[in-house]
C-alpha positions as CSV (number, residue, x, y, z in Angstrom):
1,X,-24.8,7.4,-6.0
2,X,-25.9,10.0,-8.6
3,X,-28.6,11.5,-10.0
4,X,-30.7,13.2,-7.3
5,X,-29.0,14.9,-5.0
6,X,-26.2,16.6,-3.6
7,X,-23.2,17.3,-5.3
8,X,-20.1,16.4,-2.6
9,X,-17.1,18.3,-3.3
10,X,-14.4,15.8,-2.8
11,X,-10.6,17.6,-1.8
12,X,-8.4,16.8,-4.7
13,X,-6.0,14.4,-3.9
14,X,-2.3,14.8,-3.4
15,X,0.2,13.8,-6.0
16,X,2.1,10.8,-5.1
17,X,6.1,11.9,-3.5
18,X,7.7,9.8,-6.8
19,X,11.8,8.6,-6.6
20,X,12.6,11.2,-9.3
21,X,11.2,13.7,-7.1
22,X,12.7,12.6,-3.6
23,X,15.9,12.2,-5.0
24,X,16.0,15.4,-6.5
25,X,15.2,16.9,-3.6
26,X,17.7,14.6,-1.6
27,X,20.7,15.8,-3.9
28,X,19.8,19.4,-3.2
29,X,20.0,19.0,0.4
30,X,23.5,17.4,0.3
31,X,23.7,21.4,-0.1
32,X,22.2,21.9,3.4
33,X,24.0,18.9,5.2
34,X,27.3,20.1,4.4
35,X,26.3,23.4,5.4
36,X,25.2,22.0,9.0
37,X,28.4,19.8,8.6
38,X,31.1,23.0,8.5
39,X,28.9,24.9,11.1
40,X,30.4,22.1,13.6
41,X,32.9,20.7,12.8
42,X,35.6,22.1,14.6
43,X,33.7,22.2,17.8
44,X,35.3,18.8,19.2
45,X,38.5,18.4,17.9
46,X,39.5,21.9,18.8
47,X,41.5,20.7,21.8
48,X,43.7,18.5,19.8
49,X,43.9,20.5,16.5
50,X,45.7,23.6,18.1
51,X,49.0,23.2,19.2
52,X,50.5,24.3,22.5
53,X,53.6,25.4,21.0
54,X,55.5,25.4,17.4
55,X,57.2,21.8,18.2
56,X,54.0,19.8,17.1
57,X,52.9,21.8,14.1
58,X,53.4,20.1,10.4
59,X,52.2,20.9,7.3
60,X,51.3,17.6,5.8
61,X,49.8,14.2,6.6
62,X,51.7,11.6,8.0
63,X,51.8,9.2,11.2
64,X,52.4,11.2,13.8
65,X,50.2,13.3,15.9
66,X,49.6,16.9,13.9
67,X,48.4,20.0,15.4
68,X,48.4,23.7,14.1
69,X,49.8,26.2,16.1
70,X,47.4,29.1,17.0
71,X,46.4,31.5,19.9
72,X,43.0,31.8,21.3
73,X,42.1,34.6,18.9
74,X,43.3,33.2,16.0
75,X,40.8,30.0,16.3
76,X,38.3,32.3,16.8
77,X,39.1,33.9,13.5
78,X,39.0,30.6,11.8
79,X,35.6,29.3,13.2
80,X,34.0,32.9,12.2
81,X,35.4,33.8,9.1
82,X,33.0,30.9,8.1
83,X,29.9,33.1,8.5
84,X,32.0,36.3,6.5
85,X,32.4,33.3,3.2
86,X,28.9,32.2,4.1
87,X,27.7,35.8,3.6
88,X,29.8,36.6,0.3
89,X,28.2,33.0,-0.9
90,X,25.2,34.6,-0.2
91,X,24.9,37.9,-1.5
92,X,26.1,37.2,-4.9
93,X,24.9,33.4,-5.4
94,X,21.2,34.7,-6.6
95,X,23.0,36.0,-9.7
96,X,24.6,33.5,-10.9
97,X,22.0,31.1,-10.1
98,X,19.5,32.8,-12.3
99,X,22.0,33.6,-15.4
100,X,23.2,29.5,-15.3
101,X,20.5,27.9,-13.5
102,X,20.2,25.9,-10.3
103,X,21.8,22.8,-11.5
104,X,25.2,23.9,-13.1
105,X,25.8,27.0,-10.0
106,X,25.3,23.7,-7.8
107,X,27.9,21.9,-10.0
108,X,30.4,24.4,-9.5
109,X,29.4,24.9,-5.6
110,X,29.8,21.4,-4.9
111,X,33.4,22.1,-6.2
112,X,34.1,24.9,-4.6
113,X,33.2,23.1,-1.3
114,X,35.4,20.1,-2.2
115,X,38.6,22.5,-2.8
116,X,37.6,24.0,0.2
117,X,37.5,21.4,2.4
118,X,40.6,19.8,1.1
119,X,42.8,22.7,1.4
120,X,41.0,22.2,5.3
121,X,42.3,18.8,5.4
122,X,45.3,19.2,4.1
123,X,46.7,22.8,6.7
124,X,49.4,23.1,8.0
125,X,49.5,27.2,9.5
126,X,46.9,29.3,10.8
127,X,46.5,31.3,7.5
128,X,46.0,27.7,5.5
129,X,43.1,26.8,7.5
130,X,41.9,30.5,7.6
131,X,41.7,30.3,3.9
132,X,39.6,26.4,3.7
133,X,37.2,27.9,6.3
134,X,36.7,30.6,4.1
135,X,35.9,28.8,0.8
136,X,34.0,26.6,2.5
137,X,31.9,29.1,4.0
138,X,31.2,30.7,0.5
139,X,30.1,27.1,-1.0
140,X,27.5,26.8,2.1
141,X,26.8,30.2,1.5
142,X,25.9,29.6,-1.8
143,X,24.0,25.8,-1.0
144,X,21.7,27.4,1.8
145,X,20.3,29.5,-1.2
146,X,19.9,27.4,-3.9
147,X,18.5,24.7,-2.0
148,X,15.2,25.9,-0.7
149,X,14.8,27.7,-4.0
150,X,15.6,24.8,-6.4
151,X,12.8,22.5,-3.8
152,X,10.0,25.2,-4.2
153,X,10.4,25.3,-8.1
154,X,10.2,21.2,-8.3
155,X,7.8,20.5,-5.4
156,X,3.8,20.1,-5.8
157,X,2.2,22.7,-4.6
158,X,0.2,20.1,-2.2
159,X,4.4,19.4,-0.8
160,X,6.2,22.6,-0.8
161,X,6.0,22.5,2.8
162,X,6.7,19.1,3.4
163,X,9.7,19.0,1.3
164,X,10.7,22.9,1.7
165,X,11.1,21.6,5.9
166,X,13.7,19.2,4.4
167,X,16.3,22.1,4.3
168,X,16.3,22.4,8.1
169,X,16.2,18.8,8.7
170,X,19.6,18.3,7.0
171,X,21.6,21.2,8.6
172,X,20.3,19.2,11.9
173,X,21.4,16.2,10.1
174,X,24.4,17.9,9.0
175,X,25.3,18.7,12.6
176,X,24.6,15.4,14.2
177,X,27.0,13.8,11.6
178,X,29.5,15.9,12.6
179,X,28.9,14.9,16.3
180,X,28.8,11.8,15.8
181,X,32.0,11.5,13.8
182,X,33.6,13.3,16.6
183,X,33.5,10.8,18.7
184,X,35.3,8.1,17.0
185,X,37.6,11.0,14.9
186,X,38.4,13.9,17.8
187,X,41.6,13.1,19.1
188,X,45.3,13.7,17.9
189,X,45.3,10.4,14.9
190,X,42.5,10.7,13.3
191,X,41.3,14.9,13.9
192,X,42.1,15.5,10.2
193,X,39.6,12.9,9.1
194,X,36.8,14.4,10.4
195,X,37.7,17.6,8.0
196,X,38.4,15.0,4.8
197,X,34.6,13.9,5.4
198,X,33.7,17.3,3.8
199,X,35.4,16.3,0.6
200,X,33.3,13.0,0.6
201,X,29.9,15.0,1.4
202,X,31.1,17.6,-1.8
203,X,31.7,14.7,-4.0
204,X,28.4,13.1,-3.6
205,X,26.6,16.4,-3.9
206,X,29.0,17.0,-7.1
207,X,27.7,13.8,-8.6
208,X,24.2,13.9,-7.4
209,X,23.7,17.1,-9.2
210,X,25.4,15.5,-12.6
211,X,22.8,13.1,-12.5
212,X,19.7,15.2,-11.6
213,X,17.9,17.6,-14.3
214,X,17.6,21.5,-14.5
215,X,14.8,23.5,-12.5
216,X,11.6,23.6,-15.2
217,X,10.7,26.5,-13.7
218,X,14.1,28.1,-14.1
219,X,13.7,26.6,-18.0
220,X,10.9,27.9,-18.4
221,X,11.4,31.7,-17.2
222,X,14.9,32.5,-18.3
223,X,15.6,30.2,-21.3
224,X,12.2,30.0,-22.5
225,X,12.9,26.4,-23.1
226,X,9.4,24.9,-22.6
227,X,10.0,21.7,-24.4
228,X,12.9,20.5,-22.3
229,X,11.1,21.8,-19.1
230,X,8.2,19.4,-20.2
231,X,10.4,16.4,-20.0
232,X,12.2,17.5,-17.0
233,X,8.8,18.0,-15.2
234,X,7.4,14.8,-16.7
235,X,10.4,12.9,-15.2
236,X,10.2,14.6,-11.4
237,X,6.3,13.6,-12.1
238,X,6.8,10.1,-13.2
239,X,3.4,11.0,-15.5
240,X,2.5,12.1,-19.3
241,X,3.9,15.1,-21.0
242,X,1.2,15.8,-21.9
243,X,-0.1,15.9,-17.5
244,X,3.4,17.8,-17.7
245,X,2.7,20.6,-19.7
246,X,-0.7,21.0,-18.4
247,X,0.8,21.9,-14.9
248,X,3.3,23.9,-16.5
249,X,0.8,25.7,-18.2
250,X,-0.9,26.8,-14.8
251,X,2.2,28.4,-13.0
252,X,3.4,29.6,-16.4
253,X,-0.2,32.1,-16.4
254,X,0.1,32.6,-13.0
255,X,3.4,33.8,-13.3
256,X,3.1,35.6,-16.4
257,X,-0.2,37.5,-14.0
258,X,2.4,38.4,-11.8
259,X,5.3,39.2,-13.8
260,X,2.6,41.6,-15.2
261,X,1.8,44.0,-12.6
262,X,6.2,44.5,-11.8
263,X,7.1,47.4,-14.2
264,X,10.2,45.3,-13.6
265,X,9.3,42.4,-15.1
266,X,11.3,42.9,-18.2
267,X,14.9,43.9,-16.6
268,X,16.8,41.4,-15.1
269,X,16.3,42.0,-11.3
270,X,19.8,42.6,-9.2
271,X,19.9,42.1,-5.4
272,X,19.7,46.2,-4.8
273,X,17.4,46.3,-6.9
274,X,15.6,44.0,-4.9
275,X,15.9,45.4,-1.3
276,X,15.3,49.3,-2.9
277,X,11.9,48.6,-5.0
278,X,8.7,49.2,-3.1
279,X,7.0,46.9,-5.1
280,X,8.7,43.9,-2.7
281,X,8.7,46.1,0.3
282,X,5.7,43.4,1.9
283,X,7.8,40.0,1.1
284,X,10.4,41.9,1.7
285,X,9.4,42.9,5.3
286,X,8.1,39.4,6.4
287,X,11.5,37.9,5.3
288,X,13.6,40.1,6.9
289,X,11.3,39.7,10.5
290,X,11.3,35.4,9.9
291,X,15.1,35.1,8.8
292,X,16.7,37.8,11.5
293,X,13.8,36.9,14.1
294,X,14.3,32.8,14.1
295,X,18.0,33.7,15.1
296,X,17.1,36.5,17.9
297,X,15.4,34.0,19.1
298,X,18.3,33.0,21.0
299,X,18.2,28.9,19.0
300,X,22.6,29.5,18.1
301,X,22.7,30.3,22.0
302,X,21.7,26.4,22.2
303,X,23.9,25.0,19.2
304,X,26.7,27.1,19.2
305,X,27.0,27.5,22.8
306,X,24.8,24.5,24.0
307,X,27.8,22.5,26.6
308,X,28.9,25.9,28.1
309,X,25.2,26.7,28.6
310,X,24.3,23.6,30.5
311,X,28.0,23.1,32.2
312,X,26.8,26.2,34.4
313,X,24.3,23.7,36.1
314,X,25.1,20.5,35.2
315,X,28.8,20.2,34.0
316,X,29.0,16.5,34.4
317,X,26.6,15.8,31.8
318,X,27.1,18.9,29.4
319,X,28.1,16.9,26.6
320,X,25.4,14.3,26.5
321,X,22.5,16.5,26.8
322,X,24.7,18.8,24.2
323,X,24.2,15.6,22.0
324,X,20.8,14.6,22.6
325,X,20.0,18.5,22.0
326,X,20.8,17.6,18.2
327,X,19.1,14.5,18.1
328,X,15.7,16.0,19.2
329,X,16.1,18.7,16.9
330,X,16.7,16.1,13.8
331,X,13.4,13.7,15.4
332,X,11.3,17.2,15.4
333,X,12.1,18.8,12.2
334,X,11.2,15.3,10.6
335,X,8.0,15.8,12.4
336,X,7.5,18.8,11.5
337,X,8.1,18.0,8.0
338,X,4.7,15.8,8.2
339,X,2.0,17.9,9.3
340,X,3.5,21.6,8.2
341,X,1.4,21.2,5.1
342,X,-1.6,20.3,6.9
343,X,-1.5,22.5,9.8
344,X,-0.2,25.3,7.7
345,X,2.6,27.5,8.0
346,X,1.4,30.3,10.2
347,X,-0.2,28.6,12.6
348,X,3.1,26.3,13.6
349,X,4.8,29.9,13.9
350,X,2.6,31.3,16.1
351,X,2.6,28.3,18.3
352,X,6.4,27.4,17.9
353,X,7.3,31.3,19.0
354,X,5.3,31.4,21.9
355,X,6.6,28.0,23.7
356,X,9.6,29.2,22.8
357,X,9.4,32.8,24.7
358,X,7.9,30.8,27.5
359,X,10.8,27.9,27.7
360,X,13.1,30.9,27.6
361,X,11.9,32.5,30.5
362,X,12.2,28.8,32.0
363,X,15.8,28.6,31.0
364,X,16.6,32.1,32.4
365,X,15.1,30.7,35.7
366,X,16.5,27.5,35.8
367,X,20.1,29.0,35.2
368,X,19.7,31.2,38.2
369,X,18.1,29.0,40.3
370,X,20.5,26.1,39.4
371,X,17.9,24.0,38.9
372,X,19.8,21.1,37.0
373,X,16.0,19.1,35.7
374,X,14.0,21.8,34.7
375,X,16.9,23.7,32.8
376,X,17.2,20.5,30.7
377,X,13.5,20.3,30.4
378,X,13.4,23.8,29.5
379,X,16.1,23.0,26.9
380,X,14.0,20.3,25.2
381,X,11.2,22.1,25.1
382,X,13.3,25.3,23.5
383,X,14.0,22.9,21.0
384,X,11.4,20.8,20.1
385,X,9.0,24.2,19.6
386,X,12.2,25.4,17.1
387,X,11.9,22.6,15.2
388,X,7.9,22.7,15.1
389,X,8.0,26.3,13.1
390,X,10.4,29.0,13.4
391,X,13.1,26.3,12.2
392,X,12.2,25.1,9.2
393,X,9.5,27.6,7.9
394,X,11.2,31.0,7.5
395,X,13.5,29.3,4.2
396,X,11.0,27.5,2.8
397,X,7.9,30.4,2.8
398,X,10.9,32.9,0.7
399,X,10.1,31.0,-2.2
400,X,6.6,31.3,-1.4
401,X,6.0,34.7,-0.8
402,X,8.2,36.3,-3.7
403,X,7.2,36.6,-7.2
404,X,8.6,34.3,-10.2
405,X,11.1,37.1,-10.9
406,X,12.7,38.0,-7.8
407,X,12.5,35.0,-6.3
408,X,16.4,34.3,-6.7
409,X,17.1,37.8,-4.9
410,X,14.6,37.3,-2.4
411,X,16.5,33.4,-1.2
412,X,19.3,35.6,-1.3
413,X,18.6,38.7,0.6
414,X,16.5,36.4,3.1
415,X,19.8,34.6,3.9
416,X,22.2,37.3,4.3
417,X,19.6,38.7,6.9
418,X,20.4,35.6,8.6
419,X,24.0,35.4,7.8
420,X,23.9,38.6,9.8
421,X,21.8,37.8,12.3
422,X,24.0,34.8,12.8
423,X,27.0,36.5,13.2
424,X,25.4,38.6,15.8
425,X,23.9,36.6,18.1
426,X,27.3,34.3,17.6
427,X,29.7,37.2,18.8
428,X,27.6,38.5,21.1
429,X,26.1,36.1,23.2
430,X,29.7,34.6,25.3
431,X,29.8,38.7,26.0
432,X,26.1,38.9,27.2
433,X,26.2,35.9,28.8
434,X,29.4,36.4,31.0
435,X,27.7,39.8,32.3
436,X,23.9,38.7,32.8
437,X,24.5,35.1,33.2
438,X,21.0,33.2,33.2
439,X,19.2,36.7,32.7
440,X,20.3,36.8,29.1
441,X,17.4,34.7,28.0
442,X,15.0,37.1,29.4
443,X,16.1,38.7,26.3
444,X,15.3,36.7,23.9
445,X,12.0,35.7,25.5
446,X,11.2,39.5,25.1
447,X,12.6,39.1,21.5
448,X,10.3,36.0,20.4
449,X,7.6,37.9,21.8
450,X,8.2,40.8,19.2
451,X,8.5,37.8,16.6
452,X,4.9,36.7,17.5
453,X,3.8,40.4,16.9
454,X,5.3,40.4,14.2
455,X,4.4,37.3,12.1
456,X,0.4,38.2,13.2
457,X,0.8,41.0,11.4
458,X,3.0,41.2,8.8
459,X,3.2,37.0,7.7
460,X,0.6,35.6,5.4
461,X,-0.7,31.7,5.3
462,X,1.0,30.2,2.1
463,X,-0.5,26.9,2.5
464,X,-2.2,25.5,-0.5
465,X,-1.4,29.1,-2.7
466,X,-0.6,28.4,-6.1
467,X,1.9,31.4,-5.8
468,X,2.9,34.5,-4.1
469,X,0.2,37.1,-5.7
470,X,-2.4,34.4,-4.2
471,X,-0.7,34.6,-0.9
472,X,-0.6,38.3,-0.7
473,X,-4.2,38.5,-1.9
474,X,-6.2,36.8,0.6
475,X,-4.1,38.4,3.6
476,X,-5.8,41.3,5.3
């Protein structure tokens, strides 16, 4: 009806999720799948891939059973010199990925990771494998930064948080793969198979990103190419060019309003030049608390660790609640990916953090007690509250609270804090755990309770924000 009355403000309605779009976003996360992938993939066959003595070590493929001789600490090096390449991929990725754009670093990423992997495959000595691991660490490195960043820059602002919490969802889908490969593939025949898969996954990402167009943003900001980023956007779109350039126009401004007030803005920004300005030092604060806090929240004690964690109550079924573990997390982070950009993004943190604190003081108990159900329980309920928040939010919401200039430096800096906090909790944890036993998690409950703090006050809501500046302005 019309004429007399009230005006009704109708919401304006999302933009349709077009095949353009998805599979855009589906080829970038080939990025995060093989990064979940590598994290586990020598987990099972690490029984049958080191050899007991020289006699069974060879070099190349053939029929007979292969194994690689190495000690104890030698494995060790090879399954952590993953998060060293990881954190080299890292720190310098954000360069390169500004000066040649999202698409063509990816290209040479997804080739890096297929040399990697092959060279993986293909071992025959300790210092062989050593040096696969490492490359394929730096690809993976390198993926888990351009991913998140190349979604933010393509998504509508109405899904940047439904199709940022793709990221998480395929490193869970990464490791499941892996797991379930394992089970067919660990054994003495067929353990080199489950590396060759890696080669596969790079080869698909490889061709996915031939296919797929540049970032318009990143056209748009560094090559000042606003024709091509037109048709580029027009195609993600499936609408007009002219529709095209009209949204274009609206985050070109806002940008341009931001870009304004950084006496930086005209200076290519480097990563130290990043993590020493104070004009980032509020982004830079709430990245550095979500990235380093999601892992001191004890979530690689579970994945990482997970079989040896439950074994101390339950050995017999360590393994299958290892593996259902993984498939919760996948089922969750899908969830999650539905209602994060209705429920918003601090609200999930603040909820997802505090089950989490208390289902860590549950674990803690049930580990002492020996109390086989609720441990398990406890464990599911770690999870699930992972996946709800702290999981997928922290690499999406970079993107979200960092300017159009130092975005690239800020996915990178965000994920070396993480890299790092990684590394730590993954060294240190077998130490803690062997001298505090089920007490250990009391830790990290006391460590997700600083995270609560700490998101309260320091994390903004960027649901619905057309940009950071937005963000930042409306938080008290």
């Amino acid at each position: 009806m019309s004429g007399y009355g009230t005006q009704v403000n109708v919401p304006p309605k999302r933009p349709a999720l077009t095949r353009n779009l998805l599979l855009a976003t589906a080829v970038a996360c080939l990025g995060s799948i093989q990064y979940g992938y590598h994290i586990a993939e020598l987990n099972a066959p690490e029984q049958f891939l080191v050899c007991p003595n020289d006699s069974h070590s060879s070099g190349i493929i053939n029929s007979s059973p292969q194994c690689i001789t190495m000690t104890d600490q030698q494995f060790g090096a090879v399954t952590s010199i993953f998060s060293i390449g990881g954190l080299v991929g890292s720190f310098f990725i954000g360069n390169y990925a500004s000066k040649y754009g999202r698409r063509l670093t990816s290209l040479y990423v997804s080739v890096l990771a297929f040399l990697g992997s092959l060279v993986m495959f293909m071992a025959g000595s300790f210092n062989s494998l050593l040096l696969g691991r490492f490359i394929v660490g730096i690809s993976c490195g390198s993926a888990i930064v351009i991913t998140p960043l190349f979604i933010n820059e393509i998504a509508p602002s109405q899904w940047k948080g439904a199709l940022g919490s793709m990221n998480q969802l395929s490193i869970n889908l990464g490791i499941l793969l892996t797991q379930t490969l394992a089970l067919p593939l660990a054994n003495l025949q067929d353990w080199r198979w489950l590396l060759a898969v890696g080669c596969i996954l790079a080869l698909l990402n490889a061709l996915g990103w031939w296919y797929v167009g540049e970032s318009p943003q990143w056209l748009v900001l560094h090559e000042h190419d606003t024709m091509k980023a037109s048709i580029n956007l027009a195609y993600l779109r499936d609408c007009s060019l002219q529709t095209a350039k009209q949204e274009m126009e609206q985050w070109v401004e806002s940008s341009n309003n931001n870009n304004s007030e950084s006496h930086d803005a005209t200076q290519e920004l480097t990563f130290w030049g990043y993590i020493t300005n104070p004009t980032y030092q509020r982004p830079r604060l709430a990245i550095t608390l979500l990235l380093v806090g999601q892992q001191f929240s004890g979530i690689n004690s579970i994945i990482f660790y997970g079989v040896k964690v439950v074994s101390q109550v339950v050995s017999q079924y360590a393994i299958l609640v290892n593996f259902a573990i993984s498939i919760l997390n996948v089922i969750v982070t899908f969830i999650a990916g539905l209602i994060i950009d209705r429920s918003g993004r601090k609200p999930l943190l603040i909820v997802s953090t505090l089950v989490m604190s208390l289902m860590s003081l549950i674990i803690s108990i049930s580990i002492i007690s020996g109390h086989s159900i609720m441990l398990i329980v406890s464990l599911f309920g770690f999870i699930i509250a992972f996946a709800l928040g702290i999981g997928p939010i922290p690499f999406l919401i970079i993107g979200e609270l960092s300017s159009a200039e130092s975005m690239e430096q800020a996915q990178s800096y965000g994920t070396v804090c993480n890299w790092l906090a990684t590394f730590v909790i993954g060294y240190t944890f077998p130490i803690l755990n062997n001298v505090m036993g089920g007490y250990v998690y009391l830790t990290f409950s006391a460590m997700t309770v600083l995270l609560l703090v700490g998101i309260r006050k320091y994390v903004p809501e960027t649901k619905g924000t057309l940009n950071a500046n937005e963000a930042w302005q409306t938080f008290n």
